[in-house]
C-alpha positions in Angstrom: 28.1 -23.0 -4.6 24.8 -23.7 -6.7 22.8 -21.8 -8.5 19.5 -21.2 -8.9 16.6 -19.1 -8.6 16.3 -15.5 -7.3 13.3 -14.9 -4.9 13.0 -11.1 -3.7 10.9 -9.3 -1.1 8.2 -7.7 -1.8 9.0 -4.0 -0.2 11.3 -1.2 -1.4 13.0 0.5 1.4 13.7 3.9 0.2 17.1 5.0 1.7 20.9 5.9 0.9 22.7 3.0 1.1 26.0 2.4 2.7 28.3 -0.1 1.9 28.9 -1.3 5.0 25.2 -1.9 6.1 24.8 -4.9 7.7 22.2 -6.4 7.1 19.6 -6.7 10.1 16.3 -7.0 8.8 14.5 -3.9 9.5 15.8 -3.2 13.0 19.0 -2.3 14.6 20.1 -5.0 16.6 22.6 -3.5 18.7 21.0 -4.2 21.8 19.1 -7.9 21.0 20.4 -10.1 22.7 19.9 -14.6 21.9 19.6 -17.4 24.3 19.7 -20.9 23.0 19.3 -24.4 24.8 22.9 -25.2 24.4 25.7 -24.0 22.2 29.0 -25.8 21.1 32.4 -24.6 22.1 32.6 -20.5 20.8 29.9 -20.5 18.8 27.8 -18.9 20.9 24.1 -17.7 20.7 24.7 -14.3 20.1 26.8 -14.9 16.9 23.2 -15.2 15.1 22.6 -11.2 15.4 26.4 -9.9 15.3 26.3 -9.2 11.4 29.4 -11.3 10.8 29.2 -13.7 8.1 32.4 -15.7 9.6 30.9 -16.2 12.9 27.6 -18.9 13.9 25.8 -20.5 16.6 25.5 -24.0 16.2 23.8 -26.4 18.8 27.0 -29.0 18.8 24.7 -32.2 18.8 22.4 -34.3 16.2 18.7 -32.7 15.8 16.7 -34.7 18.1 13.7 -32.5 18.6 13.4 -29.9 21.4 16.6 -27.9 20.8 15.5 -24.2 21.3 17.3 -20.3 20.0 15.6 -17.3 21.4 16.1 -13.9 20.8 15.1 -10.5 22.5 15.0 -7.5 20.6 14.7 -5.4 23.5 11.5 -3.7 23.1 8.5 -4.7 21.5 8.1 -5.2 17.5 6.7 -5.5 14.6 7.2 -8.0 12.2 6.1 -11.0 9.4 8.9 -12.5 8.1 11.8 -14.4 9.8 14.9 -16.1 8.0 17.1 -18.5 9.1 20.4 -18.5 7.5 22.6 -21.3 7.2 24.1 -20.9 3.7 27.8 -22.2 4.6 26.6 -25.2 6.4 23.7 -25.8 4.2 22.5 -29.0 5.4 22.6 -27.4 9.1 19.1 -26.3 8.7 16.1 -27.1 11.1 14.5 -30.4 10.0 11.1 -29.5 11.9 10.4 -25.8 13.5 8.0 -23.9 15.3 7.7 -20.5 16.1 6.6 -19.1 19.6 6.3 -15.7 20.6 5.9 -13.4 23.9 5.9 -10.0 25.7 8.2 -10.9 28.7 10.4 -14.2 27.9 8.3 -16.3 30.1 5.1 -17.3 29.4 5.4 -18.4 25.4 1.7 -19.4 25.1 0.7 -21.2 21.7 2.8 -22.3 18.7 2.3 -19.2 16.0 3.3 -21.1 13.2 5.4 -24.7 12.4 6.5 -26.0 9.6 10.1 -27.7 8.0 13.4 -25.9 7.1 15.3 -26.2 3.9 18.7 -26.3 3.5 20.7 -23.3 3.6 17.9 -20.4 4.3 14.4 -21.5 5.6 12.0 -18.2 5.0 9.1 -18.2 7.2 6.6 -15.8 6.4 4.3 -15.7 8.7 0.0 -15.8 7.7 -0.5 -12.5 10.1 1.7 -9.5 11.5 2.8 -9.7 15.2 4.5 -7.5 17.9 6.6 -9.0 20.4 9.6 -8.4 22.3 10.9 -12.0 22.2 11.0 -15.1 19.5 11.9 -18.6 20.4 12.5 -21.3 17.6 12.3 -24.9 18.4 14.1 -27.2 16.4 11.0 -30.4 16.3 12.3 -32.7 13.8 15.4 -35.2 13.9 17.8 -36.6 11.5 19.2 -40.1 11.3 23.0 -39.2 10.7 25.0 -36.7 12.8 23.7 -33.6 11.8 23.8 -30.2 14.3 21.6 -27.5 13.6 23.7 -24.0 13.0 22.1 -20.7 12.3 24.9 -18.4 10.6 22.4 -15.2 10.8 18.7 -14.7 12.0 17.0 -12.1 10.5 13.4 -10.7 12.2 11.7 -8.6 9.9 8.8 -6.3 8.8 7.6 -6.1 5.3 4.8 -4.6 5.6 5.7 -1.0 6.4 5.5 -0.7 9.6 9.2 0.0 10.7 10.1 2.5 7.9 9.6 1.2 4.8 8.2 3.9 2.4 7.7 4.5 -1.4 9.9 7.2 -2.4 7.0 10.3 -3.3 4.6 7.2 -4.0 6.4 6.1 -6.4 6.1 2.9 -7.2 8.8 0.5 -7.7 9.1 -3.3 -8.6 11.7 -5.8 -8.7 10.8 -9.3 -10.1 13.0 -11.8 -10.8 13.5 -15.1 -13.0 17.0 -17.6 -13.0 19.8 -15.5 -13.5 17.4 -12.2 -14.5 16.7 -9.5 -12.6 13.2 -7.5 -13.9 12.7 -3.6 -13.0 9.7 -1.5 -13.1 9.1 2.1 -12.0 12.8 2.8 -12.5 14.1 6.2 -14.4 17.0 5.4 -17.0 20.1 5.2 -17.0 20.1 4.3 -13.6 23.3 2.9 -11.6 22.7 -0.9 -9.9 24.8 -2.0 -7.1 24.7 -5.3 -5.7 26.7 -6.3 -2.4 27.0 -8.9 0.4 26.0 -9.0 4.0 29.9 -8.1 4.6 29.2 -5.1 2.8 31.5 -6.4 -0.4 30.6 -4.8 -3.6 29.9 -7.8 -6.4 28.1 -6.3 -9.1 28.0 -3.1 -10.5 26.1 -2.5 -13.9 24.8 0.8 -15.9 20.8 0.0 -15.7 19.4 1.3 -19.7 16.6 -1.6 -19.8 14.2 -2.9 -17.6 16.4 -6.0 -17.1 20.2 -7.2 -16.0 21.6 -10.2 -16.2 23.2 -11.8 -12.9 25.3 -14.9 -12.0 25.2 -15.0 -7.9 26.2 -17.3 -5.2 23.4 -18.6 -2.7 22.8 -16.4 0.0 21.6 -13.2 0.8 22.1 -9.3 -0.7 21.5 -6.1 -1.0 20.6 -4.3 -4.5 20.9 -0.7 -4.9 19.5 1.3 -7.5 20.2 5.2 -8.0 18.1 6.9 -10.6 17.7 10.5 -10.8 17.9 12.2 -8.0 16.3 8.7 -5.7 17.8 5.5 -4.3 16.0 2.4 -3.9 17.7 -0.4 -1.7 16.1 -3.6 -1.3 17.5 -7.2 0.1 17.4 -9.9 -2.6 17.4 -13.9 -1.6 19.3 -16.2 -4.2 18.0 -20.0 -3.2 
């Protein structure tokens, strides 16, 4: 798979980390449940939310425009950021998109925010906060060859705070990257680094002594864990 740059959120959640976390943005979402306008075969709507990297939804047709996915995350929250995964069928991704929101899965009102997907995650950080209970995507654009659109995971999240995320005894902490770099600050050494998959697989392990650590990483998304002292530090990191 390529290579190429690492881009990494901006917050620190300050937890233990398990290697079997799965990664669901900043909610559980054990009781969302997804809706789409139609769905091929077994890969059904609900596959984007499951936390299995070998499962998908895809919409079993070429992108025309108007194909939808919603999801409903059971009560209302908060959130800035959503990420449409697509990594193992990269050129799956939305060619057009916009994002509607609403408090009872009804009445959708105005387009939030549009905008066009890239291939194999399409981050859409949204310009303001919002709480909601449900999020529809429509796919708006439409390809010329027979292309579906397929969603591997969808990830709802909050990166402002809101749902948890907390500096460790206001400490700060920050992770920066550049190709094939990773760039600490705020970090006690030696610290111990982990770095593992959404299927919880551990693929990097390193003794931290410097403010930077060399990685070589498949696209797609992770989670890096640092234990320094007697603190963890977890944060998800996107490799485009």
């Amino acid at each position: 798979m390529k290579k190429s740059t690492l881009l990494l959120t901006a917050s620190i959640l300050c937890c233990l980390f398990c290697a079997q976390l799965k990664a669901q943005g900043n909610y559980d979402r054990t009781y969302w449940k997804a809706t789409a306008s139609m769905a091929e075969g077994e890969n059904v709507p609900q596959h984007i939310i499951d936390g299995d990297r070998y499962s998908r939804w895809t919409s079993g047709q070429a992108q025309t425009g108007g194909e939808w996915i919603a999801v409903d995350m059971f009560r209302a929250q908060t959130f800035n950021r959503i990420i449409i995964d697509n990594d193992e069928s990269a050129n799956d991704y939305p060619r057009g998109y916009e994002i509607y929101v609403s408090d009872d899965g009804d009445n959708w009102g105005d387009v939030v925010m549009s905008g066009n997907g890239t291939p194999g995650l399409t981050i859409i950080n949204l310009p303001v906060a919002l709480t909601a209970q449900h999020v529809k995507i429509v796919q708006t654009g439409s390809v010329d060859e027979f292309v579906w659109w397929t969603i591997k995971e969808l990830y709802i999240e909050n990166t402002q705070g809101e749902s948890g995320i907390k500096k460790v005894n206001d400490r700060p902490v920050t992770i920066a990257a550049k190709e094939g770099q990773i760039l600490f600050q705020g970090v006690s050494f030696p610290a111990k680094v982990e770095i593992h998959n959404l299927s919880g697989q551990k693929v990097k392990t390193a003794s931290l002594r410097q403010n930077t650590l060399n990685v070589d990483l498949n696209t797609g998304i992770y989670i890096i864990n640092i234990e320094s002292g007697h603190h963890s530090y977890s944060q998800k990191i996107i490799i485009r």
